[in-house]
N, C-alpha and C positions, 0 to 999 in steps of 0.2 A: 563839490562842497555843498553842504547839507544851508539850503537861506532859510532867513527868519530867523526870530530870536526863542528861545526853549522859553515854555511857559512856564510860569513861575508857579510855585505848587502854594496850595491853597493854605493856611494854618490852620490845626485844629480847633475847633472854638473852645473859649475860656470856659474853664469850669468853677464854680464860687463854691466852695466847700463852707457848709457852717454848721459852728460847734460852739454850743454853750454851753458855760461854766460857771459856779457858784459856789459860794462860802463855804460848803460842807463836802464841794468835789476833793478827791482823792490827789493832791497836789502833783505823786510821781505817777499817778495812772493819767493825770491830764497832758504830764511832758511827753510819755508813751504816745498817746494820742495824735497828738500833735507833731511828733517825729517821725509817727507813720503817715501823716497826710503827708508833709511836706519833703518825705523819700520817696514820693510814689514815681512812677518809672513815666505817667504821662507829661509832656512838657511843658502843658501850658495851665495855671490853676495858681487860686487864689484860695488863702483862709483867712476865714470872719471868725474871729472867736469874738463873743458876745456874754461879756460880763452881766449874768442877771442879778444885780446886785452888787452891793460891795464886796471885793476878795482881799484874802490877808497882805501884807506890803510885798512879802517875796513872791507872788504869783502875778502881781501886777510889777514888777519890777522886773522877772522876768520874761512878762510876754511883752511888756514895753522897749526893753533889750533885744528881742527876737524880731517884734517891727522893724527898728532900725536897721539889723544883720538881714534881715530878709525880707525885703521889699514884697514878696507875696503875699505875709501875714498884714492884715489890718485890723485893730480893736475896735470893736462896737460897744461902747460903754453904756448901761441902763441904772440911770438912779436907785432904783427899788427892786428888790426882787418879787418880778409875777409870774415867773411859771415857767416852765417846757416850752410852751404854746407861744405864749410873748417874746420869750427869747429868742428862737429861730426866729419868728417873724420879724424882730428887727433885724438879724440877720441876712432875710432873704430879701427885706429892701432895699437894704446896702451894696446888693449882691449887682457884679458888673455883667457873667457870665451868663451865658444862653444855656447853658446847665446850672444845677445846683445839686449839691451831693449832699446826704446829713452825715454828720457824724457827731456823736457823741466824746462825752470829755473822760469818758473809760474805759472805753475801746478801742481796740485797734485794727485798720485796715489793714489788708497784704496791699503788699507792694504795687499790686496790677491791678490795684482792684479800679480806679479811676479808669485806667486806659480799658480794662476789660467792659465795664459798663457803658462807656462813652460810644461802643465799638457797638454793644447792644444794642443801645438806644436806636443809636443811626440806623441799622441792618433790620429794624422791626418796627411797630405801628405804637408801639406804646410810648404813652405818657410819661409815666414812671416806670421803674423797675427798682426791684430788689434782689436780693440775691438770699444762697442762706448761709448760715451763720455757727461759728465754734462758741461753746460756752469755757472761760478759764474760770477757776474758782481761785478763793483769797490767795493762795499760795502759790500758783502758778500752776494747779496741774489741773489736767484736760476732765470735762463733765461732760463729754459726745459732746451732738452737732444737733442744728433745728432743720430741718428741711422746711422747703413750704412749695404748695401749688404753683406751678409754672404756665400756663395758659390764662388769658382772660377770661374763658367761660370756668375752668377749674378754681379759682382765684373771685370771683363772683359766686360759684355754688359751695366756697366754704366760708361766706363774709360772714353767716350767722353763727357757725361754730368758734371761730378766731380771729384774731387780727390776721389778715392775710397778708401781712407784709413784714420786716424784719424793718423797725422804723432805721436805725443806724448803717443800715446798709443800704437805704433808696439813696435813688438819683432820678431826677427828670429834670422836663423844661422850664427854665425858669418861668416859663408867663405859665405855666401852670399853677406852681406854688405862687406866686404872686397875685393872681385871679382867685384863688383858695386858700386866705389861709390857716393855718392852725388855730382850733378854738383857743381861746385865753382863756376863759372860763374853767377849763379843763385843767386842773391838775394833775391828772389820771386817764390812761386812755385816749389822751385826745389825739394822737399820732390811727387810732384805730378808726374814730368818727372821722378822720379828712380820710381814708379809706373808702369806707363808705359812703363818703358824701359823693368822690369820684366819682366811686361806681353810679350811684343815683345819676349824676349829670352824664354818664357815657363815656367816660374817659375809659383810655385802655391801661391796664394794667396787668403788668409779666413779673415775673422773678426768675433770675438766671440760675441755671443747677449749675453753682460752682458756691465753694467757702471764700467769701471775699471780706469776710470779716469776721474777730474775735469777742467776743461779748464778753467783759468780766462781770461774776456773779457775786457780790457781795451780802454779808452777813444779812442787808438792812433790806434784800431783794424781793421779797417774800412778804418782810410785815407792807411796803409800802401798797402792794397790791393784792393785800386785802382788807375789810372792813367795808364801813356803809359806804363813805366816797368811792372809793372803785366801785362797789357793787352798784351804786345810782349810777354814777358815769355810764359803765360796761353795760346795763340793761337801758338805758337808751338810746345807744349806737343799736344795737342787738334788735332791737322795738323799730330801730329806721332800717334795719338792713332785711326787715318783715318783707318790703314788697316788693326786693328784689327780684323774689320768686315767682313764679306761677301761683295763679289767685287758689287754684286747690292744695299747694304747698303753703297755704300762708298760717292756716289753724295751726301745724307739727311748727312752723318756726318761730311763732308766737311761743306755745309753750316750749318751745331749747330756747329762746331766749331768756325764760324767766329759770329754769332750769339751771343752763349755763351759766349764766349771770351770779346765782346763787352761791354757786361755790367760793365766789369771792368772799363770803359769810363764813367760810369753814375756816378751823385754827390752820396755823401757818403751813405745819407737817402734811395734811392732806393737803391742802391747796398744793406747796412741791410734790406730791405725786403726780396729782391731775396733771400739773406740767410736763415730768416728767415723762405720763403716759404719751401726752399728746407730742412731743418730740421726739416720739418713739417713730409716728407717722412716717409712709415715704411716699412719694408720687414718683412716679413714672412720666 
């Protein structure tokens, strides 16, 4: 006979998923949403959906019906609405979990993507990680995919060209987003400065070569990011992400900052190309 008692296996740590929503979200892209977090195949995880603002009666009557039915869901309710940046961040106070995933209230994750990420995290040095991402357009049909840099030094020597990261597809530790969080000030962008800001303090940051998330591409995709507010926002991330570099690289990335930045200036149609070229990208 085999003595002693079998050691009892460890539980996966909780992950706190948050996602926030607002007046003008797409009501049946937020249930989508939300039906992909809460199908995902890992077994231990919680969602914060976080009301920026008032939402119309069926949406809150809904996710107040779905609390009850699913003890995982919890509402984070915010008086007023202030932004992207505030909203997650009361989210990610609320949050129980030694991870935290984002996810958006118009996209949808695959099924894996929690467990695949989790599995990431643990197996490598990074802080965060992201992954890359399918575009669906208003009707449901496929616009490619984004790839993005996968190494922490590849993912650092393209912080001044792009956001290096697919914001709705991170995950990390939660005392990381909790010691950092998302500018509020930021309407625009601001998912690309706490990038940056990372990078600045050392954090490691990867993205997995795998599609672990769907991005839907609406009509309104295009005017929000561009004009003067993007364009201020994105050329001061772009201006911090200067001395990343080696002090002889810092002249060329000062000017692609103001360059790059620039484009947010251009009408709607070019600005979707530049997109389009730049997701054309592949890394290796």
């Amino acid at each position: 006979m085999t003595q002693g008692h079998d050691k009892k296996q460890t539980p996966p740590p909780l992950v706190s998923v948050v996602m926030a929503t607002h007046q003008d979200d797409d009501a049946s892209l937020l249930r989508q949403a939300i039906a992909s977090i809460l199908g995902q195949t890992y077994p231990r995880l919680e969602l914060l959906v976080v009301l920026d603002g008032p939402v119309d009666l069926d949406t809150r009557d809904f996710l107040e019906d779905l609390s009850v039915e699913d003890t995982r869901v919890r509402i984070v309710p915010r008086t007023r609405n202030g932004g992207p940046g505030a909203a997650r961040n009361s989210g990610i106070a609320e949050a129980r979990g030694v991870l935290i995933a984002i996810a958006d209230a118009d996209d949808v994750s695959h099924p894996d993507r929690i467990k695949a990420q989790a599995a990431f995290l643990s197996g490598t040095r990074a802080s965060l990680a992201g992954s890359f991402v399918r575009y669906i357009g208003p009707d449901g049909e496929a616009l490619g995919g984004k790839q993005m840099p996968l190494t922490p030094s590849d993912i650092k020597a393209s912080a001044i060209w792009f956001s290096p990261m697919n914001n709705p597809s991170v995950m990390g530790y939660a005392k990381v987003f909790k010691r950092n969080p998302y500018r509020e000030d930021y309407r625009v962008a601001e998912d690309y400065e706490l990038w940056v800001r990372l990078l600045k303090r050392g954090y490691v940051l990867r993205n997995q070569a795998e599609y672990l998330c769907d991005m839907h591409i609406q009509p309104e995709f295009w005017r929000k990011r561009g004009g003067w507010r993007p364009f201020i926002n994105d050329l001061s991330v772009r201006l911090r992400a200067v001395s990343l570099y080696p002090l002889l690289q810092r002249p060329r990335a000062f000017l692609l900052a103001w360059v790059l930045s620039g484009t947010r200036l251009l009408p709607s149609r070019f600005l979707q190309r530049i997109y389009q070229r730049r997701n054309s990208m592949h890394y290796s």
